[in-house]
Structure formats: structure tokens, C-alpha cells
SEPADO-718830 format. One line per 8 residues: number of its first residue (from 1); for each residue x negated, z negated, y negated of N, C-alpha, C. Coordinates in pm, whole numbers. Each point is the difference from the previous one (the first is absolute). Layout:
SEPADO-718830
NUM	X,Z,Y,X,Z,Y,X,Z,Y; ...
//
This chain:
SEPADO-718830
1	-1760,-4200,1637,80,97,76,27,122,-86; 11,102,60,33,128,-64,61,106,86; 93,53,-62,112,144,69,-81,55,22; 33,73,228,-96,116,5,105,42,79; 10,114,93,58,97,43,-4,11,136; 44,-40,74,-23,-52,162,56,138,86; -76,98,101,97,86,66,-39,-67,176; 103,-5,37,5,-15,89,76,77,109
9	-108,44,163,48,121,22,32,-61,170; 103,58,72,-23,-72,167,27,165,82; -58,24,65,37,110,99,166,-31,95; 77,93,-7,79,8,15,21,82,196; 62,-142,70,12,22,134,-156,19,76; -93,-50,-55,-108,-10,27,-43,-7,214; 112,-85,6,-15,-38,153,-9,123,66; 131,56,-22,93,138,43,-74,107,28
17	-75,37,-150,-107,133,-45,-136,-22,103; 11,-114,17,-167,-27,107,-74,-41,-121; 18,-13,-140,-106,5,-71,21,-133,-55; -84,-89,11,23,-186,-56,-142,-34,-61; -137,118,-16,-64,-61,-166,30,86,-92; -14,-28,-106,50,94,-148,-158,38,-21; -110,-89,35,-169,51,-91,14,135,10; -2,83,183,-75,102,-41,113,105,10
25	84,-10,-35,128,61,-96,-15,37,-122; -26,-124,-30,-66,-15,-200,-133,79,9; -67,33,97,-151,62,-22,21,161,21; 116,17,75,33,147,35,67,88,-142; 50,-70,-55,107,41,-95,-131,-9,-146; -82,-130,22,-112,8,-113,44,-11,-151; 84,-56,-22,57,-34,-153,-51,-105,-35; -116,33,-143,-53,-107,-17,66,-54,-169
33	29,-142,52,24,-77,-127,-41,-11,-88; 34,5,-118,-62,23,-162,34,-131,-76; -74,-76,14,-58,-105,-134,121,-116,52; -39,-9,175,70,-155,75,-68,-98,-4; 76,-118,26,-10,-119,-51,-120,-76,128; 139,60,107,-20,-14,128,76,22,90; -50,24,118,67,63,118,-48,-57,142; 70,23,89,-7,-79,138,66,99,64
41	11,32,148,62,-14,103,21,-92,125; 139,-41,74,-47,-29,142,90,44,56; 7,32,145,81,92,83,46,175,-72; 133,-85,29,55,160,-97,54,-32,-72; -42,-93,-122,47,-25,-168,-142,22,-88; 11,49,-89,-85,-48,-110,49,-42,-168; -107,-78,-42,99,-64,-149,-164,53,-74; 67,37,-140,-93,86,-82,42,-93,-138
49	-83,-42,-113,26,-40,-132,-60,36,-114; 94,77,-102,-83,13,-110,93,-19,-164; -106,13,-71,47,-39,-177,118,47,-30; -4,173,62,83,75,-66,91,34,109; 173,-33,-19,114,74,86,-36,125,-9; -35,65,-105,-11,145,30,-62,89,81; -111,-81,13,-128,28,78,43,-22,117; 61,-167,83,32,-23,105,91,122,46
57	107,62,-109,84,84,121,-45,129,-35; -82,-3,-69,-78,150,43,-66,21,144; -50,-126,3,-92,-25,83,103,26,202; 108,-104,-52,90,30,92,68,110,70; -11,57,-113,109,131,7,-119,71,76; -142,26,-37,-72,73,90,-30,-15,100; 4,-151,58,12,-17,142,112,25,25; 129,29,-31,114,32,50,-7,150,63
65	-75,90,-109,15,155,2,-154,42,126; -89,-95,-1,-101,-4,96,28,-11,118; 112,-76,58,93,-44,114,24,145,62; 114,69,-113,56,112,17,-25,91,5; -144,37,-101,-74,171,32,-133,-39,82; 30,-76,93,-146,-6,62,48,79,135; -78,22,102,33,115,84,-30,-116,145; 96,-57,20,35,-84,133,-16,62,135
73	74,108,0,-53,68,124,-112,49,34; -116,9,-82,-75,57,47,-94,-159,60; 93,-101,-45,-55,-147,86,55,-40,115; 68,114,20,96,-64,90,131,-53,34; 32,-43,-159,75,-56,-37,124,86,8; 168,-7,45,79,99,-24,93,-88,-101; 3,-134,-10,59,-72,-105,-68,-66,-122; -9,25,-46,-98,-51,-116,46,-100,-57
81	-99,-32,-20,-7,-187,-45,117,-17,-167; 67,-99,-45,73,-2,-46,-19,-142,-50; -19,-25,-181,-4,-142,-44,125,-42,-68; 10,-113,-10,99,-24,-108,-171,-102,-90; 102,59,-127,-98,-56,-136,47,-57,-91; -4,-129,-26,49,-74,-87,-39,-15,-93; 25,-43,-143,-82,-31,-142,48,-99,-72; -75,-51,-49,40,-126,-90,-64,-96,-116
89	14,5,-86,-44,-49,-123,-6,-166,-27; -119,-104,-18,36,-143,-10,-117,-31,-24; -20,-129,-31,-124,-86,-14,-83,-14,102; -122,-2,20,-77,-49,124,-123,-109,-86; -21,-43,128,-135,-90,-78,-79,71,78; -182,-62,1,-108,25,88,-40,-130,95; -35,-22,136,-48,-23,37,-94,23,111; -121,-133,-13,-88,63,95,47,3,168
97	-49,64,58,45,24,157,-128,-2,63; 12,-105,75,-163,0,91,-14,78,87; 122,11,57,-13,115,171,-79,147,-88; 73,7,-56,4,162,-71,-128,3,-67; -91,-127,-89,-87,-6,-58,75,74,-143; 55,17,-73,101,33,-107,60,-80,-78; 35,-11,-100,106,-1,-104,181,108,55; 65,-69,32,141,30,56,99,14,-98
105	131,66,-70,53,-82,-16,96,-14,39; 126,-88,-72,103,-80,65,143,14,-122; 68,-62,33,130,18,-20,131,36,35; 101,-33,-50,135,44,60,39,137,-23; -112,69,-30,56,175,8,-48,12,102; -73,-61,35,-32,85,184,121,-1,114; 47,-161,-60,146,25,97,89,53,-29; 33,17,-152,78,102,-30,-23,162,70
113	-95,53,-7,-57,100,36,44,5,146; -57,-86,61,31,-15,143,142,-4,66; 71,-58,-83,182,-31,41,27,153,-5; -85,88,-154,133,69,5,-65,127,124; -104,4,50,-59,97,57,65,48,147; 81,-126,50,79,61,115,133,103,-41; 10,8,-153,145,28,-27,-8,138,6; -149,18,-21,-50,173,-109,35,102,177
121	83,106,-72,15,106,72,-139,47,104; -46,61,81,-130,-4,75,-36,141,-109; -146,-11,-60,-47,132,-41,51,9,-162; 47,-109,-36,79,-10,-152,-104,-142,-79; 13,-3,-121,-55,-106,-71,79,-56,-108; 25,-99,9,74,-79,-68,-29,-108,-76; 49,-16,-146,-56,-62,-140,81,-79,-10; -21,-112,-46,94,-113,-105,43,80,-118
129	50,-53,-106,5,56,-89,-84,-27,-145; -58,-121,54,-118,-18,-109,-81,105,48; -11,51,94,-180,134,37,75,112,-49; 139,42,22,35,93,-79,-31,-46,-162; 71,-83,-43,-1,17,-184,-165,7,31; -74,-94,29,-179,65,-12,-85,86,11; 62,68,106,-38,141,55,39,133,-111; 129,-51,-46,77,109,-80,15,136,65
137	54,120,-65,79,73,42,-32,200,-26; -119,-89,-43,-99,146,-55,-51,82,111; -1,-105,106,-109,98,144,59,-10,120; 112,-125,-15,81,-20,131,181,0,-42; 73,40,113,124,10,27,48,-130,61; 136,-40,-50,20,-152,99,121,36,52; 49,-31,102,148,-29,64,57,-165,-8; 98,6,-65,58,-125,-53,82,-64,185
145	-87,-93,36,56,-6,123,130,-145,4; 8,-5,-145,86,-151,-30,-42,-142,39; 24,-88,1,3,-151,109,-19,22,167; -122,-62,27,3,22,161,-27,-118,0; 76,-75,166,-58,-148,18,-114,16,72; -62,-68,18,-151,4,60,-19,-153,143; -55,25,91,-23,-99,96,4,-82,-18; -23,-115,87,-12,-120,17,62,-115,-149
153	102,71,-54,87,-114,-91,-127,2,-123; -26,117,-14,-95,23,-115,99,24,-131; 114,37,21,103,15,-107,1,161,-22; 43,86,-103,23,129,-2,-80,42,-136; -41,143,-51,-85,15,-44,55,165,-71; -50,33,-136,46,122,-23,-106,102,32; 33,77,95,-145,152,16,11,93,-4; -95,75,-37,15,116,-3,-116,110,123
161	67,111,39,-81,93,66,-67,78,-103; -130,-51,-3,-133,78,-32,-40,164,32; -8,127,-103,-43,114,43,-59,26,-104; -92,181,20,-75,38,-76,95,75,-115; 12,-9,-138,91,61,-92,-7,142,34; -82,60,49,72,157,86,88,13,102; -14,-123,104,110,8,92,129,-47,-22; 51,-70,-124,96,-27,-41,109,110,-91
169	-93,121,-26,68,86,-88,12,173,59; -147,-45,70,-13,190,83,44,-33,146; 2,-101,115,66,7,84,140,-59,71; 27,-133,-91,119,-74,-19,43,-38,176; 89,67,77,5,-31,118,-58,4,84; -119,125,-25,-63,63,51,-144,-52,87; 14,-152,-54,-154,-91,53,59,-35,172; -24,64,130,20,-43,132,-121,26,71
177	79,-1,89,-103,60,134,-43,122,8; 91,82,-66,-15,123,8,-68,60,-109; 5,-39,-139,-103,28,-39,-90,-19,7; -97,-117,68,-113,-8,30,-63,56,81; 117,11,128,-59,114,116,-5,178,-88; 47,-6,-85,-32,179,-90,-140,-46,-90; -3,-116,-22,-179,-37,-88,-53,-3,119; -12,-33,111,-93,6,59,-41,170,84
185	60,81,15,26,87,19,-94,90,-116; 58,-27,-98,-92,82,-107,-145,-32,-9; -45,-134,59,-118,-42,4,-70,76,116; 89,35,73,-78,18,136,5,205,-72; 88,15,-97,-22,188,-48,-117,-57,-75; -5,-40,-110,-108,-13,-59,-145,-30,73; -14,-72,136,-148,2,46,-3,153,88; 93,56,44,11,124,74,-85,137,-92
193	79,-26,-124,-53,75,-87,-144,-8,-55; -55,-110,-9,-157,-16,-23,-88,-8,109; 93,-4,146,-75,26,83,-7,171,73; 104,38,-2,-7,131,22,-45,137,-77; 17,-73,-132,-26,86,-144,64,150,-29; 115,-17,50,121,83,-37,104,-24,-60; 98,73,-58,113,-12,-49,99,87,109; 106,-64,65,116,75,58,59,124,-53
201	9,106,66,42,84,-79,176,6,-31; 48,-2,-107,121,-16,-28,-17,-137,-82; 133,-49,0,1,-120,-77,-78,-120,101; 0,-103,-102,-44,-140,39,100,-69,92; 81,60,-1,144,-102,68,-16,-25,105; 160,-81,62,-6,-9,161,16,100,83; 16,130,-29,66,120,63,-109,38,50; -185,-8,8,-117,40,39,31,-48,109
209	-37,126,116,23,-45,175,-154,-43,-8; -80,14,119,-132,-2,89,18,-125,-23; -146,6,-74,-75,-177,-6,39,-104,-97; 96,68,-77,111,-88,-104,116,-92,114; 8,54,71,110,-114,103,-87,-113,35; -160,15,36,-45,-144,57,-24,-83,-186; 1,62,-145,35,-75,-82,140,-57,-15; 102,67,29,123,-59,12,24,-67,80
217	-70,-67,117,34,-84,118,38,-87,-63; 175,-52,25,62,-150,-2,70,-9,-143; -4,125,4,128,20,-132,133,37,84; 90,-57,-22,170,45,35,33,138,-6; 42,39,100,38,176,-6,206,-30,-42; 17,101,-67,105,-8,-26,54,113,63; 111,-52,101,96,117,118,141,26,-58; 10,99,5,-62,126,17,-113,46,-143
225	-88,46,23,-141,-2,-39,-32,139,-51; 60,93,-36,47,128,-9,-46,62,-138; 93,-88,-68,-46,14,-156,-123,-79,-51; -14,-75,56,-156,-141,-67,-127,120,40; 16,62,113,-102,122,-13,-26,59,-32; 150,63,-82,-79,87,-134,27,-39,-104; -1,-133,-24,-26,-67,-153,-65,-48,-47; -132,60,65,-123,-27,-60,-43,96,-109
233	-82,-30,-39,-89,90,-126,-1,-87,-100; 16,130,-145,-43,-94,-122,45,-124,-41; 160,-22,56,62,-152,-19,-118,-109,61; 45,6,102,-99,-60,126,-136,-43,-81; -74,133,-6,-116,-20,-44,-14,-124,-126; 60,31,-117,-10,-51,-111,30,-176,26; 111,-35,78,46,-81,15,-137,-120,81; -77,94,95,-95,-24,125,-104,-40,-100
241	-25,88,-104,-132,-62,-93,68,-119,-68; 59,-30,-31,47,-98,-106,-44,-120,85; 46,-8,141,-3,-108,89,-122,-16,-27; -101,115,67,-126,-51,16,-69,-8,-123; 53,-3,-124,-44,-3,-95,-2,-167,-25; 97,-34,60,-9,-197,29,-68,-82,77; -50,101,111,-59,-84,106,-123,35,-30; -75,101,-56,-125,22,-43,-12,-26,-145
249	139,-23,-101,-58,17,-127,-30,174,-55; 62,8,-114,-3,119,-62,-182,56,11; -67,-117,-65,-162,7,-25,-26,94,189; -10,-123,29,-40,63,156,92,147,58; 74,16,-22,98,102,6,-76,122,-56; -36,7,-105,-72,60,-57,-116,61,27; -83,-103,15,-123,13,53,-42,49,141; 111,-48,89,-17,113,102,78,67,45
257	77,8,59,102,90,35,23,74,-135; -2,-40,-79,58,31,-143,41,166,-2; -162,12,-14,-1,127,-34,57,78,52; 28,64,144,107,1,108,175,12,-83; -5,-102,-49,165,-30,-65,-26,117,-136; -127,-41,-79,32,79,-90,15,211,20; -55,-52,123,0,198,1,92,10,53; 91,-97,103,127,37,53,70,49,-96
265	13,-101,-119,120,31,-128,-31,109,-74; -181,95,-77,-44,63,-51,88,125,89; -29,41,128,49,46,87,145,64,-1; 113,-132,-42,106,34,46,86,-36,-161; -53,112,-147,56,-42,-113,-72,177,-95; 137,6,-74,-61,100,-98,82,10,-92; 25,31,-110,45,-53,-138,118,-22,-8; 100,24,139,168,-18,-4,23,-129,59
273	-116,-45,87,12,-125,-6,-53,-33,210; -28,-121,36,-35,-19,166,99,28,53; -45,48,149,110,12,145,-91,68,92; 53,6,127,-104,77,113,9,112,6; -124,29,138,-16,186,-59,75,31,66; 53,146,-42,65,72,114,-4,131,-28; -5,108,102,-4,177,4,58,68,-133; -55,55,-45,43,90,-80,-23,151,37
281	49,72,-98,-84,158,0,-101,8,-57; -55,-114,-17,-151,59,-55,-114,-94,46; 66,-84,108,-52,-94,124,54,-146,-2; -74,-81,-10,30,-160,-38,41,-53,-94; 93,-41,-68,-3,-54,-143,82,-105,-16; -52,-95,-120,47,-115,23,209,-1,-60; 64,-77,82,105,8,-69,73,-103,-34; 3,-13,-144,-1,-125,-113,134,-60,44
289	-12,-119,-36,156,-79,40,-21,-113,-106; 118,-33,-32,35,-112,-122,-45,-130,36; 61,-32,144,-83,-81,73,-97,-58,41; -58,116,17,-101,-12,45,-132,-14,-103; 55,59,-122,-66,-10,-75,-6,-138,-79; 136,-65,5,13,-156,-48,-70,-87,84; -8,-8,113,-103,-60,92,-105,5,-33; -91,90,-15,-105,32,-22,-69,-64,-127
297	102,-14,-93,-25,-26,-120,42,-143,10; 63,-75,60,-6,-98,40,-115,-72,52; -63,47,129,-116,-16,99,-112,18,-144; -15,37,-51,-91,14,-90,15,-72,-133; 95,13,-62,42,-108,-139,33,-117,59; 66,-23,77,24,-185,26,-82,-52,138; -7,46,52,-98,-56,166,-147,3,-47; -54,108,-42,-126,49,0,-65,-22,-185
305	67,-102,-56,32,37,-143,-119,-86,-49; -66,-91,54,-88,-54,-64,-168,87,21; -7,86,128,-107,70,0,44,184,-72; 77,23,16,61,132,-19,-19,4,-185; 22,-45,-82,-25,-7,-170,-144,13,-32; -105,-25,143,-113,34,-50,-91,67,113; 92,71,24,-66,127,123,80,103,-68; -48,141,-104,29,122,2,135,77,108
313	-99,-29,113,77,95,109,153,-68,38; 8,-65,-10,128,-126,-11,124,24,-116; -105,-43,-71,59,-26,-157,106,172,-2; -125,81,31,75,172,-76,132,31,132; 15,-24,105,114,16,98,66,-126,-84; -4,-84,-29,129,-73,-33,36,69,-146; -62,46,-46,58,63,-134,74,138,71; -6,67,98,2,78,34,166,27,60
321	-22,-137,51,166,-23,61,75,-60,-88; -72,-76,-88,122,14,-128,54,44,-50; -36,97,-52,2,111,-83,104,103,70; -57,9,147,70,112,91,170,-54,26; 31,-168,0,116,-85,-1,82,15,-102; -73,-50,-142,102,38,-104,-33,81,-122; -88,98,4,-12,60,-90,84,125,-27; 99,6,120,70,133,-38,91,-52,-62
329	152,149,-48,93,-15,-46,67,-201,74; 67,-52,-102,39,-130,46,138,55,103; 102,38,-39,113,10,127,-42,106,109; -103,59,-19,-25,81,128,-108,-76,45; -50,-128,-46,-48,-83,79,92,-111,77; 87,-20,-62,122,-76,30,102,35,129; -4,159,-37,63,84,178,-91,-33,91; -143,42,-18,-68,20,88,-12,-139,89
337	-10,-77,-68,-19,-181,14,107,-30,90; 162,65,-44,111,-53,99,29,102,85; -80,97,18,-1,71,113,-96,-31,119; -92,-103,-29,-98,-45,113,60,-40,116; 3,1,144,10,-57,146,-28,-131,9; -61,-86,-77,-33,-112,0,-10,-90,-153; 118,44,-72,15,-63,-127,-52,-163,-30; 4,-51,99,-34,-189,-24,-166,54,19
345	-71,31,34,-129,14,28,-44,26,-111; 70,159,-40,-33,43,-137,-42,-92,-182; 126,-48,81,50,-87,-127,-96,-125,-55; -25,-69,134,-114,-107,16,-118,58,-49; -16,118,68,-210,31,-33,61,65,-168; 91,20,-67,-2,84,-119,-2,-110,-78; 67,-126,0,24,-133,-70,-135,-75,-35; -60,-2,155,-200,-17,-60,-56,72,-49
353	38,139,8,-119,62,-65,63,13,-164; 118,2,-16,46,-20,-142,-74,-176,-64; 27,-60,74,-27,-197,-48,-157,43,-16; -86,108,63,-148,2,15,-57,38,-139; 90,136,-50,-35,87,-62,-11,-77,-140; 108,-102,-17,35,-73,-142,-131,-125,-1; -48,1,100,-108,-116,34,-141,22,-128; -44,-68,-39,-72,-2,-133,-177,70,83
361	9,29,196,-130,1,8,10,189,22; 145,46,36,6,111,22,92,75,-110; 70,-53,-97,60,86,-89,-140,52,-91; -119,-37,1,-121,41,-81,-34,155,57; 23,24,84,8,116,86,82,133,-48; 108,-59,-86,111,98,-24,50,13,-109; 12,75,-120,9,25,-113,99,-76,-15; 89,-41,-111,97,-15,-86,129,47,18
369	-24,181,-12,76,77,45,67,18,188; -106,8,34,35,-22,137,58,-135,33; -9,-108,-28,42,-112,-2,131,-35,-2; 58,78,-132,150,45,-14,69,92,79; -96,99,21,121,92,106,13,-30,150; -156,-141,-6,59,-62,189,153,-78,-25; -19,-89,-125,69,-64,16,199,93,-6; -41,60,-64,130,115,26,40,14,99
377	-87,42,83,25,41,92,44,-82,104; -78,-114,24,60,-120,59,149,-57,-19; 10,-34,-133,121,-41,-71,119,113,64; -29,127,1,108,59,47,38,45,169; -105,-62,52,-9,-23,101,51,-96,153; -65,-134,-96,13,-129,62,159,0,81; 54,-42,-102,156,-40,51,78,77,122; -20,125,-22,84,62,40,-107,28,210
385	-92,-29,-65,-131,4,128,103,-104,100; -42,-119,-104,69,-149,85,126,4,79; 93,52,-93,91,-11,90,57,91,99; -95,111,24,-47,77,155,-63,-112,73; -94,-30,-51,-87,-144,91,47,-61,23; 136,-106,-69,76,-80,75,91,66,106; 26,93,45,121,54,88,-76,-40,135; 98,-25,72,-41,-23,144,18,138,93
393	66,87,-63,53,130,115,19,127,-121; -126,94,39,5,97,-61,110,138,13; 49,68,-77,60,98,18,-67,104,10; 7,80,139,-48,118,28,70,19,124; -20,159,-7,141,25,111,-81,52,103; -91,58,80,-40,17,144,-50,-132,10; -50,-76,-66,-78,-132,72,67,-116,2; 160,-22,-58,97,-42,0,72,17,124
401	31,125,27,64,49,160,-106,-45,138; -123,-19,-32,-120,-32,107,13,-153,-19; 31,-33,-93,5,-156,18,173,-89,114; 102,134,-44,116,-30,82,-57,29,173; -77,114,-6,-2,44,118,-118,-144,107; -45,13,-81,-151,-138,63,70,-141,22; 87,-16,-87,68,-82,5,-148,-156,-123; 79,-94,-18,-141,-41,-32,-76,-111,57
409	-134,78,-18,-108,-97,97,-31,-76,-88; -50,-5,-90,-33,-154,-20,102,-69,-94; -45,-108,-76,124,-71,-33,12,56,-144; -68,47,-79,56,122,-144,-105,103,61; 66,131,-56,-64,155,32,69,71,-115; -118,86,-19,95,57,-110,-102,110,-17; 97,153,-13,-64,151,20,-116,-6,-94; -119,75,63,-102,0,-77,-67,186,52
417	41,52,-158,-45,151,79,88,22,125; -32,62,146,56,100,44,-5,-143,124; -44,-113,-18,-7,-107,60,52,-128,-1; 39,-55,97,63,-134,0,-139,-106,-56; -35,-95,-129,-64,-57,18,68,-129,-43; -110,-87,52,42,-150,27,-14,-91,-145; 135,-34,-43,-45,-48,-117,-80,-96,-57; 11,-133,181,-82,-65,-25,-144,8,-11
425	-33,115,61,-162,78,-33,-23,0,-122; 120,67,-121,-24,0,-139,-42,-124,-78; 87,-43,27,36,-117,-20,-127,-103,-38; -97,6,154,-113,-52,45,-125,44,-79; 21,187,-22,-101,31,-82,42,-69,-178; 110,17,-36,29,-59,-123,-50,-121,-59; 25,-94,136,-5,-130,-52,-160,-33,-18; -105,78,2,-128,-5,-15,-4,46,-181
433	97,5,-36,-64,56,-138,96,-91,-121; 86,-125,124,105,-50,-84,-55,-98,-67; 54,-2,-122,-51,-127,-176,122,-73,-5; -50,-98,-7,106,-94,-113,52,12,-68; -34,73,-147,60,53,-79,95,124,-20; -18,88,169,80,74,-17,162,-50,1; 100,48,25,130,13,-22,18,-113,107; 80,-80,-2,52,-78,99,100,57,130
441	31,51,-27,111,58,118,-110,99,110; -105,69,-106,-65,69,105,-63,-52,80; -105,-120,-73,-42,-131,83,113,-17,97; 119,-68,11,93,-70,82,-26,128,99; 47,117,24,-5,93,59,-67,7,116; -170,9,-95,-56,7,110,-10,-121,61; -2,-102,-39,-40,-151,82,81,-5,89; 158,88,-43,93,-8,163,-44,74,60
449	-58,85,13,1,157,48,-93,-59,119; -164,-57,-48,-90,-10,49,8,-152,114; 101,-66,-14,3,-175,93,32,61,118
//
């Protein structure tokens, strides 16, 4: 006998959905297993086995995310199929199986596996805690779900909820329904775009009318809807690649649409630093924002960071927005910083691109000297950034009086510019850029902000 790694998966409300086989589910979605033991289906369960926990919930986790970015409606489907996925670590033996013509095997992890599989949330995957310690903590995120009892007088069991170590740190609350309906959405911009072979004019955002609404079909409109229309552009945008920078992968990102992204940003940057265009007296010109420029340098040093160090055109805009962030005087970087409209935003994309800059693959990029006067500049920065970012209600006096007069619509608002905006919008864009390691209270913040 020898420890192998049992996942076991059952379609969730199977009757309900109309859908009761899992095969050609598993053939639509096409995730193929890497170095299994063995695998089966019947009805709408299948059980998968291999050497390595790690492998098994890799393996898992991609049928989980296959479930979710696959495009159901265009099957017909308006509910999409939904598993619970179980995992579990134990001895099996081999035996032969005549029906099957095979070698099977056997053991009490299958029922383990099996007990705990009615427990698992629908669309979630769930570990013992031996597949966690095996799996370890390098590639996946766990949720400590404590003691759960399990069916049929099986006794109770410690588990944990299984995720990818990016969704545990960059989206935190943020894993629902609703983000998946915005991944799928971007999937359906991204084939628009290689099928039409244009770029929208203006930003990437949601604010594009025409043929951008049949990409937004079945995203939530937020009423009154006033301001979300014109809060599109470079936020939007930057935020919009990052996504699809997950569902395609930076590589693929790159490779096609890519180029597209890179002339958007070439486009909208010149030595004071990124922001969008707008009229001048001497026509169009770009106009730099702190923000916008920390984003950018974000989207490029931490999202885009493993292809971007060895693409030129990449590499020189992220030096570009560095430089443009903290290379000036330090307290007139420090005003400028707590004078931003959106200080928690700021603060977040300036915190990565500072954690980026000290990084051993991009401080090679930047002298010695410069090295010291980011960090100046940061240092005199940070604190005083934060605790603008923690405030829930900004002081400003016409958008203060518009907030008495509106009375408030949603459940926090707080003046933004010459506008009422919704904090939980901020909030929402924030929590895409939130770490672990940042500050705890700002974490707490947003995790209330965003439930």
C-alpha cells in the first residue's frame, strides 16, 4: 500500500440544472490531467488519483476555474453547472477489476473523500489537512474552515477551503458571482477585439456605449448609474487588463491583444508621469496623475512582471512611472500624494510599485542613487498617504453640501471631485490590489467595505 491523493468531484443540484452526466462537461471545459494515477466517471461524479497532493489540487482547482470561465450561454445554459470538490490524502492498494479490464484502486480515502464531498460549498474545493501540509503554501491559499461533522456518523474532520495563492491576497472577498460574470465579460471583450480588430476609442472601460453593452450583458447596473458612466477610463482600463491578464495569462496577454495595451499606455505617458488625454492649447496632451501613474506601474511591475523584465517596451514605461512617482522633491511628493481624490487607491498601487522596485529582478534597472531617493520619497510619504486612505468621509465643501442635498444613496458615499462617488465602488477597485502584508486595518477596511 502506498499514500496517493484522491479528488473527488459530484455536480452540484445536478437534477435541477437538467444536467445529470459530468463526461461531456469534463470534455467541454478540456482540462487534462498531469501524471494521474487514475480516473473514472459515472453520472455526475467523477474520482481522479494521483502521487502528488499538489498536482491533484492543481489539477482541481482547474476544473474548478474551467466550470467558471467557460461560456454556458452560448450552450444554452443560463445556470452553469456547479461542483463541489473534495480532496484527500491516505493509503490505497491496487486491485484488479474485471468489468473495467483494469487495476482499480481501493481504500478508506475514497470514503473519506466521499463523506466529505456533500459538505463542500457548490463551485469550492475542499482539503483535509494532510493535502494542505502536502500541497504546501507556495502556489495555493487555504481558508481554515475548522472541524466540520460529515454524514452518515462518519465523525468530524479538520478542512480547509482550497484557492489559488492570488485569490487569497489580490481578491480576498472578492471571489462571487460577480466576479466571474466581469471574467466572463472580458472574455467575450477580448474575442470582440480579435475579431473585429479594433481598439475602442477612449478608454478600455465600462463607459464604451455601441457594441461594448452586448460585452457587458449580465453585469449588475448600479441605480442610479450616473457616475459609473463616467468612471471609466484609465482606472477602469488598468484594472480591466489585470483581470484579463488572469484569464488569458500575462504570456497570452501579450501576445495578442498585447500590443493594443502596450500602445494604449505608450499613448497616454510623458516624463511627469501616466493619465488620459485631454485638450490643450496646443491640442491633445496627456495629463499625468500620481495615480494613475502608480497603477500603471503596478499593471506592469507586479501583474505583468514576469514577461515585462524581458520586453524593452515594458521594462522602459515601468522605469518611467517610477521615476515620474518618486523621483521628485520628497514632501512635494508627499502633498501631492495627500492631495489625490482617491488616496486608498493611490496608496495600494504606490506600496507595489515601491515592494517591486526593492525586488532583486527590477532594482537592477535603477542605480543606487535613485534607489535612495525612491525610497525617500516613499518614507515621507507612506504614513501620512494612509491615514487619508483610512478615512471613510472626505472633507470638501461643494461635494460635501451635494452629498446633504442627495441625501445618501448608497450605504457609504463620499465626495469625489465635483461628484458624489460610491465608496463602495472604491473600495471594490482597491480590494484588487489588496496584500497580506499590507497594514491590517486597511485590509479590515476593505473586507468590510466590500461583504
Amino acid at each position: 500500500m502506498s499514500d496517493c491523493t484522491v479528488v473527488f468531484g459530484d455536480l452540484s443540484k445536478s437534477t435541477a440544472s437538467g444536467i445529470t452526466d459530468i463526461s461531456p462537461i469534463m470534455e467541454k471545459i478540456n482540462v487534462k490531467p498531469y501524471n494521474q494515477l487514475f480516473g473514472n466517471t459515472w453520472g455526475d461524479a467523477f474520482v481522479a488519483v494521483f502521487q502528488s497532493a499538489k498536482i491533484a489540487l492543481s489539477y482541481a482547482l482547474d476544473i474548478r476555474d474551467g466550470l467558471r470561465f467557460y461560456d454556458w450561454r452560448a450552450e444554452g445554459i443560463l445556470h452553469p453547472p456547479q461542483l463541489r470538490i473534495a480532496i484527500a490524502t491516505g493509503p490505497i492498494k491496487w486491485a484488479k477489476d474485471i468489468v473495467q479490464k483494469r487495476a482499480v484502486p481501493q481504500g478508506e480515502v475514497f470514503i473519506e473523500a466521499a463523506r466529505i464531498e456533500p459538505i463542500v460549498t457548490p463551485g469550492d474545493v475542499f482539503v483535509t489537512e494532510t493535502v494542505k501540509n502536502l500541497a504546501g503554501e507556495a502556489d495555493f491559499y487555504y481558508k481554515d474552515l475548522g472541524y466540520r461533522e460529515l454524514p452518515k456518523g462518519y465523525g468530524s474532520i479538520h478542512l480547509f477551503r482550497a484557492l489559488r495563492s492570488q485569490e487569497g491576497t489580490a481578491y480576498g472577498p472578492l471571489i462571487d458571482d460577480q466576479f466571474f460574470r466581469r471574467a466572463e465579460a472580458l472574455r467575450r471583450f477580448a474575442y470582440l477585439w480579435l475579431l473585429l480588430d479594433q481598439l475602442p476609442a477612449g478608454s478600455w472601460g465600462r463607459s464604451i456605449p455601441g457594441w461594448m453593452r452586448e460585452v457587458w450583458r449580465g453585469i449588475p447596473d448600479h441605480i442610479p448609474n450616473v457616475i459609473m458612466e463616467d468612471e471609466g477610463g484609465f482606472e477602469t482600463t488598468i484594472l480591466n487588463l489585470e483581470l484579463l491578464s488572469r484569464i488569458l495569462s500575462p504570456q497570452e496577454l501579450l501576445q495578442g491583444i498585447g500590443s493594443r495595451a502596450i500602445y494604449y499606455l505608450e499613448k497616454r505617458h510623458d516624463s511627469r508621469g501616466f493619465g488620459t488625454i485631454g485638450l490643450s492649447r496646443h491640442g491633445f496632451a496627456v495629463e499625468p496623475h500620481p495615480r494613475h501613474t502608480a497603477l500603471a506601474a503596478w499593471l506592469i511591475g507586479s501583474v505583468l512582471k514576469t514577461v515585462a523584465i524581458n520586453l524593452p517596451e515594458l521594462s522602459e514605461l515601468f522605469k518611467i512611472a517610477v521615476r515620474a512617482l518618486f523621483s521628485g522633491d520628497p514632501e512635494l511628493t508627499a502633498k501631492t500624494f495627500r492631495e489625490d481624490r482617491n488616496p486608498l487607491l493611490l496608496y495600494m498601487a504606490a506600496w507595489h510599485v515601491y515592494k517591486q522596485i526593492q525586488s532583486e529582478e527590477w532594482s537592477e534597472f535603477f542605480t543606487e542613487e535613485e534607489l535612495e531617493k525612491f525610497e525617500e520619497a516613499w518614507l515621507a510619504s507612506k504614513d501620512k498617504l494612509l491615514k487619508m486612505a483610512l478615512r471613510s468621509q472626505y472633507e470638501h465643501g461643494r461635494p460635501k453640501e451635494l452629498v446633504k442635498k442627495r441625501g445618501i444613496i448608497y450605504p457609504l458615499t463620499i465626495p469625489y471631485g465635483e461628484f458624489v462617488r460610491m465608496e463602495a465602488y472604491s473600495l471594490l477597485s482597491a480590494a484588487i490590489l489588496n496584500d497580506k502584508k499590507m497594514p491590517k486595518r486597511l485590509r479590515d477596511r476593505i473586507g468590510k467595505g466590500v461583504k
